[in-house]
N, C-alpha and C positions, 0 to 999 in steps of 0.2 A: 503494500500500500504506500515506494515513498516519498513522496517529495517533501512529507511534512515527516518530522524526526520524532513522534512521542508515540501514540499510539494507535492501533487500529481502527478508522473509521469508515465510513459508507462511501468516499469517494475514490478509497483504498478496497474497497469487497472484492474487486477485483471484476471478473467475465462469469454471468452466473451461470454454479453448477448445473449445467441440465443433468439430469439422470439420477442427482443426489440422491433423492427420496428412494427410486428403485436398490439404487446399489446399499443403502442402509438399509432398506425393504433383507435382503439378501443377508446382510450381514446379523441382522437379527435372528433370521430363521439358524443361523450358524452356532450363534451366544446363546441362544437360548436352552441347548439343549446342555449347557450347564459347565461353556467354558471356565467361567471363573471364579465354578467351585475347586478349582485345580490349579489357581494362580498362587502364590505365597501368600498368604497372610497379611503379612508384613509388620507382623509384630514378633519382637524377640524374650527371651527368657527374661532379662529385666523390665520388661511390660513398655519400653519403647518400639515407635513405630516411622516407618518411611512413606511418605508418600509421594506421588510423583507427580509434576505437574507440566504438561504442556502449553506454556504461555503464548508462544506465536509472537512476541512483539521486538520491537524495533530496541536501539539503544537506549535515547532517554527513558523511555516506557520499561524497559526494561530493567535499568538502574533502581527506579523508581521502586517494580517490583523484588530486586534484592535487598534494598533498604528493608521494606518492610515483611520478607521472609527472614530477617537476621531480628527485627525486633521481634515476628510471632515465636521465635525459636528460644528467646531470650526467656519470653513470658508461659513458652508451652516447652518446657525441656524433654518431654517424652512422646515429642514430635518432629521430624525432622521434614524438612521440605526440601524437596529434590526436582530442581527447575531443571526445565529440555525440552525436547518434542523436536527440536533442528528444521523447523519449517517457521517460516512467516502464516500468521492468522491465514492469510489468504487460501492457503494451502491445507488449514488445518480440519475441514469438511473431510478431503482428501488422506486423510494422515489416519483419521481416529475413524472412521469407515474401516480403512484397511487392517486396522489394528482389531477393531472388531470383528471382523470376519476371521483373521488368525487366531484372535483370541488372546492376545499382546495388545494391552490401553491401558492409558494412563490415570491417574484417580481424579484428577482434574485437567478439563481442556480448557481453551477460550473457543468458546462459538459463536461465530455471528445470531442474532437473534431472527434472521431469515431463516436460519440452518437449524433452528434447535427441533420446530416440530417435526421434521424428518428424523433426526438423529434421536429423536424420543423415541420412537419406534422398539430402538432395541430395549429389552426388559435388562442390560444393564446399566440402562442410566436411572441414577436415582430419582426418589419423588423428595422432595425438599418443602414442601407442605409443612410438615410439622418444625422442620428447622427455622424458616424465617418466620415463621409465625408466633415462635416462643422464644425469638430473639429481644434483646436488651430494648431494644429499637421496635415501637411498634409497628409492625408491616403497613396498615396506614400511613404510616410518617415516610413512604417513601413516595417519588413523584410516579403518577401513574402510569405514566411510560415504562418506568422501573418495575414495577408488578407486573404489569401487560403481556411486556415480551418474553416472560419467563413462565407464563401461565399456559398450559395446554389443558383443556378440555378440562378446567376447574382446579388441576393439578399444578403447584411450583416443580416445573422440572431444570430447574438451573438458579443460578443465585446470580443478580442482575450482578455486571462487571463495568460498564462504561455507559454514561448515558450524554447524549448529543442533542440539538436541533438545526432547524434551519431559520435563516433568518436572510436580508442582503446586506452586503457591505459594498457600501460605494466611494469611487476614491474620487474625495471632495476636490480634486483640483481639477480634474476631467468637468463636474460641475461647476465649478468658476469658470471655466475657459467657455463655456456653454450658455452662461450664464442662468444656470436651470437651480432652483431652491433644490435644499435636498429635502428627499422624501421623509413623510411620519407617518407612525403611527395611524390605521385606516385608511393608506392608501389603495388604489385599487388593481386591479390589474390591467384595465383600460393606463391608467396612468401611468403600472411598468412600461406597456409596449410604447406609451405617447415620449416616455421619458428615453427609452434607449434606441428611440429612430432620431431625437434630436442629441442623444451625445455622440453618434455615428459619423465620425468622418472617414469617408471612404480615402479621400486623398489624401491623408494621414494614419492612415492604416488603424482608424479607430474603430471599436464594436461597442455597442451599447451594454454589451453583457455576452454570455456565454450558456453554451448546451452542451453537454456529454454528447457524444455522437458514436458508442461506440452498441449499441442496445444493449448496455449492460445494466445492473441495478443501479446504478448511478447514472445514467439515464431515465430508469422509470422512476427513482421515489422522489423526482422534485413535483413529479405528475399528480402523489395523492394528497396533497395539502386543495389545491384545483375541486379534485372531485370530492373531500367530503366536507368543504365551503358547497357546492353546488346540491348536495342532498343525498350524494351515491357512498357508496362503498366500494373495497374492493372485490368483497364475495358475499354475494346478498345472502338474504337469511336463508338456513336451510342447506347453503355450501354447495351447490350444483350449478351455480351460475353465475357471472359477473354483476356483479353490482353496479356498475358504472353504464349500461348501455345508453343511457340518452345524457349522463350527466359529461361523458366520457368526451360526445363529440365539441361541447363547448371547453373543456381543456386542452383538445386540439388545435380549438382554435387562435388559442393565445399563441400556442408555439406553432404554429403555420404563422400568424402573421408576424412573429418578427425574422422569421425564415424570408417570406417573402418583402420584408424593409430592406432585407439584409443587415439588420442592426445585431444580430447572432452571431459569436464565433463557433464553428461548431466545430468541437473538440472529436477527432477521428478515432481515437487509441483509449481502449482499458485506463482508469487512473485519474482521467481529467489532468494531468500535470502539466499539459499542455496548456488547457484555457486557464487554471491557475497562473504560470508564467506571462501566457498573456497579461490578464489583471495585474499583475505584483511590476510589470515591465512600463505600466502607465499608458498601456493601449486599448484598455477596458473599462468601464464607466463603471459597472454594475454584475456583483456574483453572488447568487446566490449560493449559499455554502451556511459551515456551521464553525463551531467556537475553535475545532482542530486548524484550522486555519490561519488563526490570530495571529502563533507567531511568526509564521513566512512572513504575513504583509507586514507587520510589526519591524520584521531584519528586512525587508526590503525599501523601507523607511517610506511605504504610503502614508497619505495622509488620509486617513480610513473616517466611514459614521456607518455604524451598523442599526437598520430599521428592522422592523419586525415584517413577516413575508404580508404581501400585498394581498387582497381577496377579493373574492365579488361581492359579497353582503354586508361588508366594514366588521366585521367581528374577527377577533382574533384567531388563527388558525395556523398551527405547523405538523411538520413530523420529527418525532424523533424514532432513532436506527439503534436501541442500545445493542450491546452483546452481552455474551455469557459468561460465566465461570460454571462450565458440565461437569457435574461429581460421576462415576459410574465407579460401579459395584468389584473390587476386588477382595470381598472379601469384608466380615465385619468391624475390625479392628481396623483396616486404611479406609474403609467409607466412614466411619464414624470420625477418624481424624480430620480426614476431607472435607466432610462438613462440619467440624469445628473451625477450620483453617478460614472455611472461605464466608461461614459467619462471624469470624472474626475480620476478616477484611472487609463486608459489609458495613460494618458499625462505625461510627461519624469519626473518629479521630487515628483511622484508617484509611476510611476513605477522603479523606481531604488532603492526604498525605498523596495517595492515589491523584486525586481530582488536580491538586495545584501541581503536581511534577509530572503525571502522566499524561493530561489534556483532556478531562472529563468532567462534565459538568457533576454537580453532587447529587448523590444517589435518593438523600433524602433531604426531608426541611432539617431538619438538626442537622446537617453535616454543611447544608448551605450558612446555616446563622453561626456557623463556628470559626471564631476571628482570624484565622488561615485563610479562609475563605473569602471574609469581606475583605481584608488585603488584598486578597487575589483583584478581586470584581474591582476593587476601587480602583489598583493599579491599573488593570487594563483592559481601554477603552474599547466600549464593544459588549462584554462580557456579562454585564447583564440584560443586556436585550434577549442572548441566549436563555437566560438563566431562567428571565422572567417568561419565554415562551414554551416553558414545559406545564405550563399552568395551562394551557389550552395544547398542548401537545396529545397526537394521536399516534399509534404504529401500526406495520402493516399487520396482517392477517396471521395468528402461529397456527399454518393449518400447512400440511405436507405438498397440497400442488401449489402453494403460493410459486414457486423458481419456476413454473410451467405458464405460471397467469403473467408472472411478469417479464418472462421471453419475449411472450406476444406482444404487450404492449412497451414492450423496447423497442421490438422492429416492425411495428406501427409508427412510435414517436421519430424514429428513422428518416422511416418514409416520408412523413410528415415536415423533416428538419427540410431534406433533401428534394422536395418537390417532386417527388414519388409518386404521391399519392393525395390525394382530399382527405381529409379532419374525418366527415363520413365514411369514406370508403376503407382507410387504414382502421377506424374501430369494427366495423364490420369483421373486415378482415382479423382483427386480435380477438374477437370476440369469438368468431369460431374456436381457433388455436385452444381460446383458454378456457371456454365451456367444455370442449371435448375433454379437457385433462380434468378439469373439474367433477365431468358425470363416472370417471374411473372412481370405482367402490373403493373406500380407505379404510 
């Protein structure tokens, strides 16, 4: 995921797994017949225990995480934590599949929260229900985006690990030179596209703003903030069918018409680090992005103001992408550690440690009012627009054909960037794709 150096987020997910859910379909039928009553233990004759943890992340993020496996070690001596996995998050769908099918996984992963309800599948991942919920920290207290993406089918099947939104940041000197107010607070989306056709100069190789172009998840999730402003969902009630058919084609049409201003850089390649370079290079007026961001434009010394995302009914509305920390089952002695480990890294004066060194906004209200925290937000600018838009924050869907709905409406939004296709004809066309994956029995 890197152009940004902390840690994994949705503009780093990478090219979505197709096939994920089958091939962990496969790997459960593997585990279940009772691989990892045969793994070690992992507890020894003086009642200490190893567990093993696949974190997937980058340096800072990573630093961040040994910091604080050296203090739970300090404070849990008959626990040790043994960080690895030798993959970047991107990869780690990929890594802990495999491992399950062999029957070789580790007692904690990082999952994207796209990837958890597939990987829930297997009956070695635990249920975490009873853990965060007789946590120190009442499960309430955390932001609902937090609880959301770790809930399957009533079940906590993971312990939230990172949580984000979106919002835009615009570089206030591209707005002087344009002479355009910056945006606030309720504006619309009529006045994105009005705004980034006049910060466009073609003969200056300027864009009003930027699109992932490559149909990967970071091309579809700037799309569900659009539809459930508009009244749709992703997967209407019942889970057989798109939710978005008639809300779908007026979210197209926002990204057709700055396609067709040509006020859009449209970013070709996995990553977006391209249309980031753009913005941070002072040839972009407008990105929508989230708070992992901050500190590129921060070293790139723009002169940034972060608003909150634009809508059509003036009410507030974003998404947030968290991810996971996956406990699975080796055994009762390391799952029990496991989920001590990673209810202790939940809890506010952990995760703020987390939140201010790794790039994540805080997990709960008590870990945002904890003066690590206001430091952080005060120092840097931007940071609470984030912060404050998990309060109307939504996520996608923890249901196993979501990577199959939003294939479709990647290379619909595509077609759409590219003049391809019409707003109508591209949802049509996604709307089969992801109905048929939809009506597959789960």
């Amino acid at each position: 995921m890197d152009a940004v150096p902390h840690t994994a987020h949705p503009s780093r997910r990478g090219v979505l797994r197709a096939g994920g859910g089958l091939a962990l379909a496969a790997a459960a039928g593997v585990t279940a017949s009772g691989c990892a009553a045969g793994i070690d233990d992992g507890g020894t004759a003086d009642g200490k225990v190893t567990i093993e943890m696949w974190h997937g992340q980058t340096e800072t993020a990573k630093k961040a995480l040994e910091k604080l496996v050296a203090r739970f070690e300090r404070s849990h001596p008959d626990i040790k934590v043994k960080l690895g996995g030798g993959v970047l998050a991107d990869a780690m769908l990929q890594k802990v599949t495999a491992g399950l099918a062999a029957g070789s996984y580790p007692d904690i992963a990082y999952i994207f929260g796209s990837d958890l309800a597939s990987i829930a599948v297997s009956p070695q991942v635990a249920d975490l229900s009873d853990t965060v919920r007789s946590g120190p920290t009442p499960w309430t207290n955390y932001w609902a985006p937090a609880r959301d993406a770790v809930t399957v089918k009533g079940k906590v099947r993971a312990a939230p690990a990172l949580l984000d939104s979106l919002a835009v940041v615009c570089n206030k000197k591209l707005f002087r030179e344009a002479d355009l107010p910056l945006p606030a607070a309720g504006w619309t989306w009529q006045d994105f596209q009005n705004t980034a056709k006049k910060l466009t100069d073609k003969g200056r190789g300027r864009f009003g703003t930027g699109w992932p172009g490559a149909g990967d998840e970071d091309t579809v999730w700037r799309l569900w903030p659009m539809i459930w402003d508009l009244g749709g969902d992703v997967i209407a009630p019942g889970g057989k069918s798109i939710g978005f058919a008639d809300s779908g084609v007026r979210a197209f049409e926002v990204v057709d018409a700055l396609a067709r201003d040509e006020s859009v850089y449209i970013d070709p390649k996995p990553g977006s680090e391209q249309m980031y370079q753009v913005f941070m290079s002072g040839r972009m007026g407008m990105t929508l992005t989230g708070p992992w961001q901050l500190p590129d434009i921060q070293q790139a010394k723009v002169d940034y103001h972060a608003v909150p995302l634009p809508s059509f009914s003036g009410r507030p509305v974003t998404i947030s992408g968290p991810d996971t920390w996956t406990v699975f089952d080796n055994g009762s002695a390391r799952e029990q550690a496991a989920r001590t480990f990673v209810s202790w890294m939940m809890q506010p004066g952990q995760d703020v440690v987390w939140d201010v060194e790794a790039g994540s906004l805080p997990l709960s209200r008590r870990a945002q009012d904890m003066p690590a925290w206001q430091r952080k937000a005060a120092d840097t600018e931007g940071l609470a627009v984030f912060t404050k838009a998990l309060e109307t924050a939504r996520v996608r869907p923890v249901h196993p054909a979501y990577p199959q709905v939003s294939k479709a409406v990647g290379e619909a939004v595509v077609a759409v960037l590219l003049g391809r296709s019409t707003p109508a004809k591209a949802l049509r066309a996604c709307a089969d794709s992801a109905n048929a994956a939809l009506a597959v029995p789960r």
